[in-house]
N, C-alpha and C positions, 0 to 999 in steps of 0.2 A: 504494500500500500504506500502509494507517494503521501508525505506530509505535504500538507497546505500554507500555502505563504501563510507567514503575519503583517496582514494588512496594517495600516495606518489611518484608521476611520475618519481621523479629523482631521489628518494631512488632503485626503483625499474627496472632504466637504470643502475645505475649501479650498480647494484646486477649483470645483465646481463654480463657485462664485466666483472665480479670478477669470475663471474661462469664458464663460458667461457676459462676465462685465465689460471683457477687452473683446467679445465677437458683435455684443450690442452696438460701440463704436469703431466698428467696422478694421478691428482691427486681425489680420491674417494668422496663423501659429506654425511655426513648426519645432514639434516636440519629439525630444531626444529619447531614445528607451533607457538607454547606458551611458552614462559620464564615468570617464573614469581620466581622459588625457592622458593614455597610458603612455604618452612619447617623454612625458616631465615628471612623471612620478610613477611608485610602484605602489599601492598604496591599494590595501582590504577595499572592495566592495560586498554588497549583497551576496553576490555569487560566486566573488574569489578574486585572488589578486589581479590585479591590470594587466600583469604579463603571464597569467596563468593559462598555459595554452592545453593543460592535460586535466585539469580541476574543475574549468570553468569555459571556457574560449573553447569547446571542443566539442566535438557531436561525439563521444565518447563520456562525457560529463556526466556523474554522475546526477545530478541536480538540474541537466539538460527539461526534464517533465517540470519543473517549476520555475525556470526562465521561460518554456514556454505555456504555464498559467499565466503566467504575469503580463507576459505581451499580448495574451487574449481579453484579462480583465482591461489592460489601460485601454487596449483598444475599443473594447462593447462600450467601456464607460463615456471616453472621451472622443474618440473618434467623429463625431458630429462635429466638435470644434475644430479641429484638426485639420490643415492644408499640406502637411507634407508631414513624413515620419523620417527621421533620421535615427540609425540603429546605433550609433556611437556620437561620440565628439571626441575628435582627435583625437582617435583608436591607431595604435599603428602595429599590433601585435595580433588580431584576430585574422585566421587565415582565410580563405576564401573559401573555400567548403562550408566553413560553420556560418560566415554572412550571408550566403546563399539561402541556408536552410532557414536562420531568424528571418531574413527576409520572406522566405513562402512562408513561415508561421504566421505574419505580418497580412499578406496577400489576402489569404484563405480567411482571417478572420475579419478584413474589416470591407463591410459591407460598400461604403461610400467611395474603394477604388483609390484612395489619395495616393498622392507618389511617394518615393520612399528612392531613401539613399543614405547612406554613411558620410561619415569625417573621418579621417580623412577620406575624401572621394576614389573610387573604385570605380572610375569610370569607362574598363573596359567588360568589365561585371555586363552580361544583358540583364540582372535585376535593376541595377542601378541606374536609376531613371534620368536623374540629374546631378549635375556636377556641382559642387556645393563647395569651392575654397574660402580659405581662409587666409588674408594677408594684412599683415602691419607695415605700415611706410617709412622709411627713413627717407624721403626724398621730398623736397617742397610744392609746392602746388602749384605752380608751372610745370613740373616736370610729368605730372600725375595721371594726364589723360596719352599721353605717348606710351607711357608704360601699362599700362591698364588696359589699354586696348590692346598691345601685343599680348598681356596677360591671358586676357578674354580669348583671342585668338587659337593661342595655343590647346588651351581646355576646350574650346569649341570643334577642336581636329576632330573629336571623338562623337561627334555626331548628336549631342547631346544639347539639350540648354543649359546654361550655364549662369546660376542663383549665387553670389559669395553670400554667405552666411553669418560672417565675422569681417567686418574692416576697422581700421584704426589707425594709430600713428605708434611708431616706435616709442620706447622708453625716453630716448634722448631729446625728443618732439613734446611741446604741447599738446596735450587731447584736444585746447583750442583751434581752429583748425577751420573755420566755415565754409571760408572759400575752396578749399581742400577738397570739402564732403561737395560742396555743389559741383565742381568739376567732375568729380567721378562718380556722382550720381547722373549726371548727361551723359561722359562717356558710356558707362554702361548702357544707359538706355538707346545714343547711338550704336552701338555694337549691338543689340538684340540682345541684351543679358541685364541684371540686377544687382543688388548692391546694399546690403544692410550694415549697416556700422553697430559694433560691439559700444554702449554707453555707459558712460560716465556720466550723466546728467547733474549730479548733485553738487556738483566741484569742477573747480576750473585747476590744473594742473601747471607747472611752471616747466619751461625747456631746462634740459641738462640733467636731469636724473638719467641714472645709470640701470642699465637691463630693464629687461622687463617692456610691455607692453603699456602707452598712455591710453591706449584706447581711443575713445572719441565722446566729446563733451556737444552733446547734443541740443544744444541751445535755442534762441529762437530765430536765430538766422538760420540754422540749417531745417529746422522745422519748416521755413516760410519756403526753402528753397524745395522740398519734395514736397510740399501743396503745390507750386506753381508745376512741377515736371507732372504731378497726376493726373 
């Protein structure tokens, strides 16, 4: 007999409401099954280490029958909110057999069809539907639509669309940035592709810190600039 997850009742009431709130103003989702950023840490989840390719990351798992409870429930529950499924974020240790199978686990149970793709993108996967990177800038905002577009390019060989997931400014960058974000919010949309930026809203960041990602501080200039491109 499989043991049965331990759900989180109240995590997952008000997931309800949050999902709810942000579809009422029109806003789009795409929810991740697995966090784990196995590329920068090795670190316990739910199912097993990050890098755990015999434990957990495996169709050999034993626990494989309650990863795939869990991708049936978030699905039945949520899946109405939902515009794309992404099976990881910045996964880089799961092989290609095992995202295969989460992904028809994914398929089979959710009724409304959404597309579905991993982080990192596995875009020569036929599951994976769309290309979905992730990039931080060192480079100033003149230079950012030359780049971004040969970005776009390249990921687009594979036949696919191509959604970034994550943008932002390197560590040594301010998250401040507007003019930045509205240039490569056009580029993108010139090129036939899209562009979300990883936020910082709460804080505005100073240039010269060292490592690490500033993200992007999404203000009301860059808010006023994707009203105008929509």
């Amino acid at each position: 007999e499989i043991a049965k997850p331990n759900w989180d009742w109240n995590s997952a009431e008000r997931m309800d409401g949050l999902l709810r709130l942000q579809k009422s103003h029109g806003f789009s989702h795409v929810m991740v099954l697995f966090q784990d950023m196995s590329l920068w840490a090795d670190r316990p989840t739910a199912f097993g280490g990050t890098r755990d390719l015999e434990g957990y990351k495996s169709l050999d798992a034993d626990n494989l029958p309650l990863q795939e409870a869990y991708i049936r429930y978030v699905v039945a529950r949520w899946g109405c909110f939902v515009d794309m499924w992404e099976i990881f974020n910045e996964d880089s240790f799961a092989p290609d057999d095992y995202l295969g199978h989460i992904a028809g686990v994914i398929r089979r149970a959710d009724p409304y069809d959404r597309i579905i793709t991993t982080n990192y993108p596995r875009p020569r996967a036929e599951w994976c539907e769309i290309v979905t990177p992730h990039r931080y800038f060192r480079i100033p905002a003149a230079e950012i639509d030359g780049y971004l577009a040969g970005q776009i390019g390249r990921h687009k060989s594979f036949g696919k669309v191509v959604q970034y997931t994550e943008g932002g400014n390197k560590g040594s960058l301010s998250n401040y940035d507007p003019l930045k974000w509205r240039i490569a919010a056009w580029t993108a949309f010139a090129n036939e592709s899209g562009i979300l930026l990883w936020g910082m809203s709460g804080r505005k960041t100073e240039p010269g810190r060292v490592g690490g990602n500033a993200n992007a501080y999404i203000g009301p200039e860059t808010r006023k600039a994707w009203r105008v491109l929509n």
